[in-house]
KOLMISE-20115 format. One line per 10 residues: number of its first residue (from 1); for each residue z, x, y of N, C-alpha, C. Coordinates in nm, 4 decimals. Atoms other than C-alpha are relative to their C-alpha. Layout:
! KOLMISE-20115
NUM = Z:X:Y:Z:X:Y:Z:X:Y  ...
This chain:
! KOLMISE-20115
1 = 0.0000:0.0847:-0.1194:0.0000:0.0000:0.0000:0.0000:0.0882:0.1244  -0.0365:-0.0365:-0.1417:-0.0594:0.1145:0.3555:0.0532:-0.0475:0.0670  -0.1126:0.0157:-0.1063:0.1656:0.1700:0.6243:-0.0037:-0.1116:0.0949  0.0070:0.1220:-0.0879:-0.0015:-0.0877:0.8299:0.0237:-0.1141:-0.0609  -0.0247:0.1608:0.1291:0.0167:-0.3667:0.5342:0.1578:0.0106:-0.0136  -0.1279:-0.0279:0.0110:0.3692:-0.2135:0.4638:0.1009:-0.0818:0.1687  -0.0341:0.0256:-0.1430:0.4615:-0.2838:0.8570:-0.0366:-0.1678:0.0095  0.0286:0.1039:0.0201:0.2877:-0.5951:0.8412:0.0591:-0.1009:-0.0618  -0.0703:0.0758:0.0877:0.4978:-0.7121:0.5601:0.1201:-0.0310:0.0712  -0.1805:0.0209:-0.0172:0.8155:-0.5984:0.7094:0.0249:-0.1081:0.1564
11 = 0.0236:0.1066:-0.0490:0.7132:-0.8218:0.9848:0.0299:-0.1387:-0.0075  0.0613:0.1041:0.0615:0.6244:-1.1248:0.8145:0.1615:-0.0510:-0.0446  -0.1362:-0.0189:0.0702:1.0193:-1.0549:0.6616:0.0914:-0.0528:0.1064  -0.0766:0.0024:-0.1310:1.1657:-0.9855:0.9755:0.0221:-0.1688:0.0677  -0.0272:0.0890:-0.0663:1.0564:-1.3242:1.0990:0.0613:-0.1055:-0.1060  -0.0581:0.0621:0.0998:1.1884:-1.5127:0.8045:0.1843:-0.0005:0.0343  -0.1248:-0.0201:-0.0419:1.5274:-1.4005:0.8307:0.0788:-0.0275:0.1276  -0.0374:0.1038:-0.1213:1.5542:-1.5103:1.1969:0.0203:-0.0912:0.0014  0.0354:0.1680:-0.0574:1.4508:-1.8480:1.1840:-0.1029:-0.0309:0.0691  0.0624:0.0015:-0.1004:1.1889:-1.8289:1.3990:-0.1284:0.0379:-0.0437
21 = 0.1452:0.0083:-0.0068:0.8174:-1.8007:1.3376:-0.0720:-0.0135:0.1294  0.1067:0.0114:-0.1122:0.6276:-1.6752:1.6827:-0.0927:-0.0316:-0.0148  0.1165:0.0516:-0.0212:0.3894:-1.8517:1.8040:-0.1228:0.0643:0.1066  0.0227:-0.1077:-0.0677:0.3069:-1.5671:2.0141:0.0108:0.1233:-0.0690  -0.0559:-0.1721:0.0619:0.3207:-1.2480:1.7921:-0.0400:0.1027:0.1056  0.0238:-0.1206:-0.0640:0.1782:-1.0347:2.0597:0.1733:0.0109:0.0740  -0.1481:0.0007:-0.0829:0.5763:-1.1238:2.2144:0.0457:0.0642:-0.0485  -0.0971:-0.0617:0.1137:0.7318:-1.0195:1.8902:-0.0544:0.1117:-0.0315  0.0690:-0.1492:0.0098:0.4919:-0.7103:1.9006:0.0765:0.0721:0.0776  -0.0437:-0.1086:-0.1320:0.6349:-0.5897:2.2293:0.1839:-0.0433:0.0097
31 = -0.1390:-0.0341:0.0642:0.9980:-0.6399:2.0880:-0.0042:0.1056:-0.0634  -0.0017:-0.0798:0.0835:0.8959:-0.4456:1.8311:-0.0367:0.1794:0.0430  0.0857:-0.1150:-0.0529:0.7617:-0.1806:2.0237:0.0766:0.0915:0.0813  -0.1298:-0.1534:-0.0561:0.9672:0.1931:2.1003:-0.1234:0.0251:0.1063  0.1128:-0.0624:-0.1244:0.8739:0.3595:2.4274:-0.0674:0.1143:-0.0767  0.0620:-0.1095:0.0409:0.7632:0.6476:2.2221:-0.1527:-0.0009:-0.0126  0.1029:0.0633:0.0609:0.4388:0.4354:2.1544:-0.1320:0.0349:0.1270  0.0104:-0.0259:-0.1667:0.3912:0.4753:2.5436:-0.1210:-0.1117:-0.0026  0.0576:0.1117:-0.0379:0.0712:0.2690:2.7065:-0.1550:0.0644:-0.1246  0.0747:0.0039:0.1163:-0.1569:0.2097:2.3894:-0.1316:-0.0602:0.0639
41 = 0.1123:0.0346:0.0067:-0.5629:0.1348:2.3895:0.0038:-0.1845:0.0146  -0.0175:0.1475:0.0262:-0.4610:-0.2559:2.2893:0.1414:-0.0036:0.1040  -0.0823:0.0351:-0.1437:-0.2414:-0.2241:2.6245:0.1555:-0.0659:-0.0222  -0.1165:0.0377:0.0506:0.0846:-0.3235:2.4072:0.1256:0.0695:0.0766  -0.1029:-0.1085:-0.0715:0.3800:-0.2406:2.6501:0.1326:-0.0281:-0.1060  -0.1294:-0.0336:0.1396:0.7345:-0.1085:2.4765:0.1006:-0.1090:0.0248  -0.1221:0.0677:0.0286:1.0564:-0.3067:2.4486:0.0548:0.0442:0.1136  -0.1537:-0.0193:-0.0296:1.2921:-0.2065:2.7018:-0.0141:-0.0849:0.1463  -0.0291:0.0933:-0.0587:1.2222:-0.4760:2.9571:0.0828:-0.1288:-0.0772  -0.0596:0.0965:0.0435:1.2902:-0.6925:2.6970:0.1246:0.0175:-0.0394
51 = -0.1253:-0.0631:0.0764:1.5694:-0.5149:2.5796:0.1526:-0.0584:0.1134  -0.0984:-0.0300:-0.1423:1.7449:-0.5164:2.9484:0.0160:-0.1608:-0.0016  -0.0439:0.1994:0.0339:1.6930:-0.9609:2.9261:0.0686:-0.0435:-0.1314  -0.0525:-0.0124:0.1133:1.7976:-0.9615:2.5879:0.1515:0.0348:0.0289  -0.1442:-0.0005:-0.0199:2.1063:-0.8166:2.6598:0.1207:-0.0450:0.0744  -0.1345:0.0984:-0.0616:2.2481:-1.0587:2.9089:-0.0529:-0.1355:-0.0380  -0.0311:0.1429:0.0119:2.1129:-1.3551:2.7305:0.1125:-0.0137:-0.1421  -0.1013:-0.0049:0.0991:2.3159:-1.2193:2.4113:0.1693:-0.0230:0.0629  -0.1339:-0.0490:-0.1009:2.6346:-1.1366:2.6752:-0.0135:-0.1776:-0.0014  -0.0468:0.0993:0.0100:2.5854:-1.5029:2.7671:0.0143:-0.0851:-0.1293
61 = -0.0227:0.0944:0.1269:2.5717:-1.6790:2.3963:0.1351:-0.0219:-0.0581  -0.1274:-0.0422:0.0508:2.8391:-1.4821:2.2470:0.1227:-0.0640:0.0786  -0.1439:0.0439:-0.0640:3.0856:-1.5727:2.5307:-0.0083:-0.1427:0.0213  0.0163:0.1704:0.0313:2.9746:-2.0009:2.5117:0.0422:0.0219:-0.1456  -0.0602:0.0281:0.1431:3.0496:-1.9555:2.1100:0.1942:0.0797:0.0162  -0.1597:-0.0278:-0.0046:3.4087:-1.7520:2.2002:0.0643:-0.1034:0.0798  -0.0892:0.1284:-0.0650:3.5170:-2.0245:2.4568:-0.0197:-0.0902:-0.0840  -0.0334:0.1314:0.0497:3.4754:-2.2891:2.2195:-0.0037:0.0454:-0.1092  -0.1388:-0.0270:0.1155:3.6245:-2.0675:1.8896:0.1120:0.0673:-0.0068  -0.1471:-0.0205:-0.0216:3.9110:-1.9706:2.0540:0.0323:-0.0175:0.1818
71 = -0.0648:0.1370:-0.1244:4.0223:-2.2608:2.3036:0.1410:0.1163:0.1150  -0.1702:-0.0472:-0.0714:4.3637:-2.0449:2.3574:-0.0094:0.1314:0.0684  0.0154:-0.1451:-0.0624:4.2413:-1.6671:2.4319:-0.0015:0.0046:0.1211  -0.0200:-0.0392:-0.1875:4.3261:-1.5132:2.7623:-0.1442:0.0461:0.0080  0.1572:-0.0464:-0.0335:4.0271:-1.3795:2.9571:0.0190:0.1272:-0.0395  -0.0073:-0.1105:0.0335:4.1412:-1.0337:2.8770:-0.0153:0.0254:-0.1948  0.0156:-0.0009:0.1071:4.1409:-1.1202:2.4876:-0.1449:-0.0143:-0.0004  0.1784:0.0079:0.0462:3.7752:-1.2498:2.5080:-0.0590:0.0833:0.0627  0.0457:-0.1155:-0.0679:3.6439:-0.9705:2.7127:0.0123:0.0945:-0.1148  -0.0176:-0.1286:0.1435:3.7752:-0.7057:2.4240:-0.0640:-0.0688:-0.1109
81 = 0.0769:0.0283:0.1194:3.6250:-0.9803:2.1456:-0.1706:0.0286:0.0397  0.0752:-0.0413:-0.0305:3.3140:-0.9614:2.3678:-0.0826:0.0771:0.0396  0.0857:-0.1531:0.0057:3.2289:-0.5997:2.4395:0.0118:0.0364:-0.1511  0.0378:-0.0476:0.0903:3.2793:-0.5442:2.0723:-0.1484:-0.0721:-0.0798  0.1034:0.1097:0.0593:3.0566:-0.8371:1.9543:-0.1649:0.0609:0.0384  0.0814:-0.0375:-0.0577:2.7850:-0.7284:2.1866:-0.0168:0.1455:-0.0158  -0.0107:-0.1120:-0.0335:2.8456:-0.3513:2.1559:-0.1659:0.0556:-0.1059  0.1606:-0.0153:0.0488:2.5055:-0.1508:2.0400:0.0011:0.0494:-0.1793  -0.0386:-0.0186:0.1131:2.6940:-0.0686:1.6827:-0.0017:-0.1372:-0.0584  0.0236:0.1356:0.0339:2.6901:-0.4487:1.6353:-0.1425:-0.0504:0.0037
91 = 0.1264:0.0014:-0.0052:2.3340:-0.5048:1.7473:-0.0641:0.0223:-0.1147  -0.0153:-0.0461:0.1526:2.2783:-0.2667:1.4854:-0.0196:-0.0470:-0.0889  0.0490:0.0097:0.1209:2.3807:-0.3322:1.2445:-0.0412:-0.1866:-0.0408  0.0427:0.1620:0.0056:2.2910:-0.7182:1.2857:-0.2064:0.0596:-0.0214  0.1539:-0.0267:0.0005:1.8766:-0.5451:1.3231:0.0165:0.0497:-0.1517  0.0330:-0.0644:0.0871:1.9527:-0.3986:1.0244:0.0230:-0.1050:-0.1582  0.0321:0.0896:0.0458:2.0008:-0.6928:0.8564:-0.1109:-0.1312:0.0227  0.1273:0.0891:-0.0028:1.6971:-0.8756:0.9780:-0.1074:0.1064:-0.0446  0.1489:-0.0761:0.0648:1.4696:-0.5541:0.8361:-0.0511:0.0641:0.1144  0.0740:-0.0087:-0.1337:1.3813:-0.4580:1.2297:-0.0511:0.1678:-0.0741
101 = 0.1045:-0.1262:0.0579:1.3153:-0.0804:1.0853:-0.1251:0.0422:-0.0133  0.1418:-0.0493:0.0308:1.0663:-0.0912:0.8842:-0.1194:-0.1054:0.0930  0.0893:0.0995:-0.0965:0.8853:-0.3574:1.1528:-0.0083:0.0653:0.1451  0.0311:-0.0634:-0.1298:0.9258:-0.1219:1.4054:-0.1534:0.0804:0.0414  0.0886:-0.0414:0.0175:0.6504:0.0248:1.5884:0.0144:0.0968:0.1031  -0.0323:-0.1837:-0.0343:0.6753:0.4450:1.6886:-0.1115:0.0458:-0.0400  0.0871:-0.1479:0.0271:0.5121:0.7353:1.7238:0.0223:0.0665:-0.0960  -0.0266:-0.0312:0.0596:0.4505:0.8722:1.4311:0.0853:0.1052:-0.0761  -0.1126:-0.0866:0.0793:0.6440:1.1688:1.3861:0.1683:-0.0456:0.0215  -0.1349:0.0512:-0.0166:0.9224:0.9643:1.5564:0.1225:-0.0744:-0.1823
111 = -0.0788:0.0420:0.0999:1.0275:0.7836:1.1812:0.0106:0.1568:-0.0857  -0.0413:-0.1440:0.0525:1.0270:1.1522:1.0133:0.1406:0.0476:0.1125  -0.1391:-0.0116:-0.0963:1.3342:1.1891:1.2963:0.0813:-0.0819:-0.0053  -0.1600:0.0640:0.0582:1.5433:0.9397:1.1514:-0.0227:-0.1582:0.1325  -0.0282:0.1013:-0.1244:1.4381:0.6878:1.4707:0.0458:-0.1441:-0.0640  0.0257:0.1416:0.0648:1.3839:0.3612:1.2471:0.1367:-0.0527:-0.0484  -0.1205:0.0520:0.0281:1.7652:0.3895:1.1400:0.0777:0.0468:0.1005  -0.1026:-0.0606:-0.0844:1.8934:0.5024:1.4605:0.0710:-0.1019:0.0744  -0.0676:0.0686:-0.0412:2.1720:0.2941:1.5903:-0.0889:-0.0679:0.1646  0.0231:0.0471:-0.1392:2.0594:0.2871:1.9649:-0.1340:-0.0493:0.0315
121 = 0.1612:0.0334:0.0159:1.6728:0.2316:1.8756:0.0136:-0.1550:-0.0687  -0.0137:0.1016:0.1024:1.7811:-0.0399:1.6480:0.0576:-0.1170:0.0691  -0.0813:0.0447:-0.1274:2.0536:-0.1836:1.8970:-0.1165:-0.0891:0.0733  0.0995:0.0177:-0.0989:1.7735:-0.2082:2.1680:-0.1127:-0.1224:-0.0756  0.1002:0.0393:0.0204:1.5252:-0.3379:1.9620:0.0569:-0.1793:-0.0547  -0.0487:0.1373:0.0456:1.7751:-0.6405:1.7999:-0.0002:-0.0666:0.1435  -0.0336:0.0357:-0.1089:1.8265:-0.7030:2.1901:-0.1425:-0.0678:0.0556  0.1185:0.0334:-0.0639:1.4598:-0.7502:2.2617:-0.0537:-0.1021:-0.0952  -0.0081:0.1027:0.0966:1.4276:-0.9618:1.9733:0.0255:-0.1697:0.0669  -0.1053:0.1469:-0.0055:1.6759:-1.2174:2.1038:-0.0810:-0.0622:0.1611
131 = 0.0245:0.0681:-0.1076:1.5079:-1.2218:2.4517:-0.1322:-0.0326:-0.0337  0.1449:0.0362:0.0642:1.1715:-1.2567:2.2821:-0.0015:-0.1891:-0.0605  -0.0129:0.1429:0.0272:1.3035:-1.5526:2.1531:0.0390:-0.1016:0.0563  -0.0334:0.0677:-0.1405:1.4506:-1.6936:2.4541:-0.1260:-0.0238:0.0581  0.1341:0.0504:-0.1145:1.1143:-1.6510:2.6555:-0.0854:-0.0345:-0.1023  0.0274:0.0950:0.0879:0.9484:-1.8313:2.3805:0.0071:-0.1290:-0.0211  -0.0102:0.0946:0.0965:1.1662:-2.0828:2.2195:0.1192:-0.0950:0.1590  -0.0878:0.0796:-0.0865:1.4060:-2.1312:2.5486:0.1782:0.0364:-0.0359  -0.1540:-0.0802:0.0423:1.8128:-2.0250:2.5641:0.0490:-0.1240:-0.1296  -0.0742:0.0749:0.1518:1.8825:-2.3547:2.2975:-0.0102:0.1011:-0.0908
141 = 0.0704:-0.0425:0.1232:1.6895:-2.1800:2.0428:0.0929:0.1434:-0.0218  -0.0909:-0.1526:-0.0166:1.8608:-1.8169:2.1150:0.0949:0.0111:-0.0436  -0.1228:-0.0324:0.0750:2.1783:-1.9042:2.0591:0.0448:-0.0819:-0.1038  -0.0170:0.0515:0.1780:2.1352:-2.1080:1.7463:0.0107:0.1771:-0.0888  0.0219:-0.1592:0.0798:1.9781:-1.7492:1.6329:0.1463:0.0993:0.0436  -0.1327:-0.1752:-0.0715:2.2839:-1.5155:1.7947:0.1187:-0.0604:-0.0905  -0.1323:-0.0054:0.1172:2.5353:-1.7347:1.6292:-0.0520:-0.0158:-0.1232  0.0593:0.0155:0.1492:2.3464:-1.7566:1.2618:0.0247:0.1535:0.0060  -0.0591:-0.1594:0.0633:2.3733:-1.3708:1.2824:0.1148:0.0559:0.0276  -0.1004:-0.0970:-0.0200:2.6688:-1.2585:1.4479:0.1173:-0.1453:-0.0450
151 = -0.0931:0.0933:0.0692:2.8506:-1.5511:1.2020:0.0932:0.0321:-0.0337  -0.0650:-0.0939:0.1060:2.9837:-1.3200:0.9821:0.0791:0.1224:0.1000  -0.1355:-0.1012:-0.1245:3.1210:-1.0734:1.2772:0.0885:-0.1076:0.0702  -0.0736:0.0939:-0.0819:3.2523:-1.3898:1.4870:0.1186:-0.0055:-0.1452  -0.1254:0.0429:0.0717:3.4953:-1.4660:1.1573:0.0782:0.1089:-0.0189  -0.0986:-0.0982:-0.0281:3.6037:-1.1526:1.1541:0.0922:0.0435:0.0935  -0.0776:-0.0265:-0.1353:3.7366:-1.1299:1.4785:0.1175:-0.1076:-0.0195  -0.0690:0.1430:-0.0355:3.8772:-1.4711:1.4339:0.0908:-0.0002:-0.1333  -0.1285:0.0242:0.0782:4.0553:-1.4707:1.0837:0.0444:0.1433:-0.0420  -0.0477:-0.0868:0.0461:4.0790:-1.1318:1.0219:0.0444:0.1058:0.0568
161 = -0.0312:-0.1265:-0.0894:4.0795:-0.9346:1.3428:-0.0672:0.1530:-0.0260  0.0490:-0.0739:0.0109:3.8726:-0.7169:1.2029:-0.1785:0.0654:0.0679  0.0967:-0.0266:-0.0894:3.5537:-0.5935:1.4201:-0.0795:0.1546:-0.0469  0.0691:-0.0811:0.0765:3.4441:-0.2975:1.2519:0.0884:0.0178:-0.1323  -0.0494:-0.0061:0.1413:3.5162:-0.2742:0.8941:0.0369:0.1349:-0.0780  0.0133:-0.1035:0.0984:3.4514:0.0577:0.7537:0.1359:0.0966:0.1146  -0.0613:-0.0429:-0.0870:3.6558:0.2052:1.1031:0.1599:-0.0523:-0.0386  -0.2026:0.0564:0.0185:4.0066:-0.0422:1.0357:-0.0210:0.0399:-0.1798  -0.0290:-0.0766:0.1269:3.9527:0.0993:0.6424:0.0064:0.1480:-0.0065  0.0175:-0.1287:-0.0031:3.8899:0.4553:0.7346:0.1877:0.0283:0.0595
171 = -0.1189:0.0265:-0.0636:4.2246:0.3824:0.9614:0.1446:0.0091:-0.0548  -0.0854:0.0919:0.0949:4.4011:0.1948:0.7172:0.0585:0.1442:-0.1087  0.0209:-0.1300:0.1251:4.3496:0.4964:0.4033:0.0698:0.1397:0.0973  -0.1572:-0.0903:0.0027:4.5046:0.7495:0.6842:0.1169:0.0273:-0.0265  -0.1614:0.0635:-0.0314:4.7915:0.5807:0.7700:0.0567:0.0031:-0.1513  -0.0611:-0.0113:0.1948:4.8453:0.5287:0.3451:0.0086:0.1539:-0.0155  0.0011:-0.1305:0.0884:4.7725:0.9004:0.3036:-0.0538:0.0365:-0.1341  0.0906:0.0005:0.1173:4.4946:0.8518:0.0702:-0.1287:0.0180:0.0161  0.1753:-0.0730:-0.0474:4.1957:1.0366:0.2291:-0.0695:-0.0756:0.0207  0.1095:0.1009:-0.0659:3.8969:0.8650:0.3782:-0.0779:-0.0191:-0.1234
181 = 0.0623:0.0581:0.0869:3.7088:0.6357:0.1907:-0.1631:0.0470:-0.0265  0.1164:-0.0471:0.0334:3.4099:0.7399:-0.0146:-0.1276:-0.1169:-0.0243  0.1169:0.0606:0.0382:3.0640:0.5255:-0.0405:-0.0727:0.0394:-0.0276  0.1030:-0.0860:0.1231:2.8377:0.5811:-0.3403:-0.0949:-0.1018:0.0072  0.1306:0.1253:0.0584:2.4696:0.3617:-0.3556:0.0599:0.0026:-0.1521  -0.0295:0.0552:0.1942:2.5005:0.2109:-0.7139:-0.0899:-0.0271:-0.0311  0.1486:0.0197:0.0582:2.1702:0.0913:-0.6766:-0.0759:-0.0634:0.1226  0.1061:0.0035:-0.0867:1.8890:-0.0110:-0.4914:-0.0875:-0.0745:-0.0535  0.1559:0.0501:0.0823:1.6029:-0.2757:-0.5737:-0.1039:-0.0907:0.1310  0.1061:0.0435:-0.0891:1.3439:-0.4511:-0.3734:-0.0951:0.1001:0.0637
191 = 0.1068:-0.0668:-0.0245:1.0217:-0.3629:-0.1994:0.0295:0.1157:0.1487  -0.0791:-0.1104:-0.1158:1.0579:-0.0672:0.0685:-0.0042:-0.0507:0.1326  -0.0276:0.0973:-0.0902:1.0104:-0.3217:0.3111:0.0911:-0.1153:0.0230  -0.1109:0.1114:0.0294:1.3031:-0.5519:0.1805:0.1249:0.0319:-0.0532  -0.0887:-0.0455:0.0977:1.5442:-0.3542:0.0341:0.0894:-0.0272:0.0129  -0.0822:0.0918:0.0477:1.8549:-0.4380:-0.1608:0.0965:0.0996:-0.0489  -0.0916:-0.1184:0.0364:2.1619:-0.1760:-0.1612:0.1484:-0.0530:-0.0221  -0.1331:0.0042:0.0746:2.4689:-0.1822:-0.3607:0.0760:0.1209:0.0186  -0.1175:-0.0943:-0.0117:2.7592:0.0201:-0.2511:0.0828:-0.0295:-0.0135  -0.1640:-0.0093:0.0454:3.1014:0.1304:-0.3989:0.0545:0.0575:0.0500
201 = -0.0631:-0.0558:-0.0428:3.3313:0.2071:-0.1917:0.1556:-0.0045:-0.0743  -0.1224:-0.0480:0.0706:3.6475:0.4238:-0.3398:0.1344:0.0363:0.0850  -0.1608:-0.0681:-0.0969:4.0186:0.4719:-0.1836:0.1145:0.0420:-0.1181  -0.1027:-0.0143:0.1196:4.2463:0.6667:-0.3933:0.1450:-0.1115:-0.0481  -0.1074:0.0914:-0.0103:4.4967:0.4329:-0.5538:-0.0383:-0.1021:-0.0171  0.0407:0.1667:0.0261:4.2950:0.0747:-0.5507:-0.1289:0.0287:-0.0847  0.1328:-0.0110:0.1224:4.0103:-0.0130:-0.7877:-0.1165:-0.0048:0.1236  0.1287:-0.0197:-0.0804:3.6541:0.0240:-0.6242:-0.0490:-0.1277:0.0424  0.0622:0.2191:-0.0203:3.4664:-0.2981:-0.4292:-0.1525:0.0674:0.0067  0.1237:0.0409:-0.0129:3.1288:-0.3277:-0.4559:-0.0406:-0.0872:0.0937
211 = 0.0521:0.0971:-0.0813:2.8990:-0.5387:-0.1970:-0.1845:0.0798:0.0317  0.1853:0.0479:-0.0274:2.4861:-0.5850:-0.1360:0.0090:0.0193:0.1473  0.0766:0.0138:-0.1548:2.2954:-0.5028:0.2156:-0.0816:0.0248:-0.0069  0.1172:-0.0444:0.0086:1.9825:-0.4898:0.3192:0.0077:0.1716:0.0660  -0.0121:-0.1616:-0.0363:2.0643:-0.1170:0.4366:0.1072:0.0249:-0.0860  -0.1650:-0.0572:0.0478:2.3030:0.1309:0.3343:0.0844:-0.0193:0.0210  -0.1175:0.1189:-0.0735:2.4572:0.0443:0.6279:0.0838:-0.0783:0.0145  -0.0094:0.1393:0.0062:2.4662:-0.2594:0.6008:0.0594:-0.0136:-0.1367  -0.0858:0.0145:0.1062:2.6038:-0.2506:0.2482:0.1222:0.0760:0.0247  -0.0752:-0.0545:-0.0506:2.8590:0.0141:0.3342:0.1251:-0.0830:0.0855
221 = -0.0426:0.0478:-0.0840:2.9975:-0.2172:0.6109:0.0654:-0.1354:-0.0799  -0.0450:0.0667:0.1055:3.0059:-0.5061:0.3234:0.0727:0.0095:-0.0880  -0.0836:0.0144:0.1235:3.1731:-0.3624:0.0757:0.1358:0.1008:0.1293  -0.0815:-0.0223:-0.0737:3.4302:-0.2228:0.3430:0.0873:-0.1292:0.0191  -0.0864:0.1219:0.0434:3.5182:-0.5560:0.4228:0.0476:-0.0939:-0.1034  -0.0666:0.0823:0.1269:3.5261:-0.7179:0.0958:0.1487:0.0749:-0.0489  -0.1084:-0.0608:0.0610:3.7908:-0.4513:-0.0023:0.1117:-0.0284:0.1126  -0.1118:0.0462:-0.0558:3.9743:-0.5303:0.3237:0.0753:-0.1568:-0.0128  -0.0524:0.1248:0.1030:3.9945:-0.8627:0.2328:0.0532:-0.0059:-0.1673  -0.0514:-0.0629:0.1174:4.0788:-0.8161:-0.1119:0.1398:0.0229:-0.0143
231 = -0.0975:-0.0471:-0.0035:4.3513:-0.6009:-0.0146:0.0863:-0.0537:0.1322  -0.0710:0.0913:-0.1800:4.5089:-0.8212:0.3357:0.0011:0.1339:0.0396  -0.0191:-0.1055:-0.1297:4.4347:-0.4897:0.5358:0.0086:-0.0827:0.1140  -0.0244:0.0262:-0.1456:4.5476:-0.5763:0.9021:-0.1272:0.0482:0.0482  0.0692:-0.0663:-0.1173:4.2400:-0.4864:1.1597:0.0717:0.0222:0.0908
């Protein structure tokens, strides 16, 4: 398969997992699109206008879903739930569960440099996403999509207090005096445009958790929290 069919696919993926089917792909092109790409023949400009709208229509979603799932928080509590929610490690790894990677579109020696899994490329690009879908579908539509992905971080904040996972376990395993936690792939299946990673994470002393992501990442971060749950770690 070529890279362009490969790209194409992870596309086709990408929009699945949203919700959203453009009706405009040249929009969802120029989400997709690193400055590295610079001003192309087919006149495709990069992401980081969209990136810069994107990131205050996310700023506003997130904080309409915290005022109405937690009625009681001071403004100083939702401010700290909301720079983490929003922060570009969240972005992240939220792109890295819609597939944005391999749908990205760089200069080629840029993915031989690690760009396609780089937090702040990834970040940016989930951000331009969301405003792509705003100037599209309209702010309803946006923040159906912002809370369908950042579901699974919003409950964390909310029943578990936990906001990064692998960080309050790395934390957690000092404080015990049982060395930082190890994550091993276990396995790996799907197409290299969809992939499907199983990681075990080990802490001396408890049995191992397993958990699925579409990244390493992204599994890593899963089986972090399953074991904090599991075990009632505090965040």
């Amino acid at each position: 398969m070529s890279g362009t069919n490969a790209r194409a696919e992870a596309v086709e993926a990408l929009q699945t997992r949203l919700g959203h089917r453009f009706a405009d792909p040249a929009l969802l092109e120029r989400a997709l699109t690193h400055s590295s790409v610079g001003v192309t023949l087919d006149k495709v400009r990069h992401n980081e206008r969209l990136e810069f709208l994107g990131d205050r229509v996310l700023g506003l979603c997130i904080a309409e879903a915290l005022l109405e799932h937690a009625p009681t928080a001071t403004e100083g509590d939702l401010s700290k739930r909301l720079n983490a929610l929003v922060s570009g490690a969240r972005c992240a790894e939220v792109a890295r569960g819609l597939g944005v990677g391999p749908a990205l579109r760089m200069a080629g020696g840029e993915t031989k440099n690690g760009l396609r899994d780089n937090d702040t490329v990834l970040g940016d690009a989930c951000e331009a996403i969301i405003a792509a879908v705003y100037t599209e579908a309209g702010l309803a539509k946006a923040a159906e999509i912002v809370r369908t992905l950042w579901g699974e971080a919003m409950t964390r904040v909310e029943t578990l207090g936990v906001l990064n996972p692998k960080s309050t376990l790395q934390e957690w395993a000092a404080a015990q005096k049982r060395g930082a936690p190890a994550y091993t792939v276990v396995g790996r299946t799907g197409p290299d445009h969809a992939p499907e990673f199983t990681v075990e994470v080990a802490i001396a002393g408890l049995d191992p958790q397993r958990a699925q992501g579409g990244s390493r990442q992204a599994a890593e971060t899963a089986a972090a929290l399953a074991l904090i749950k599991r075990e009632g770690i505090a965040g």
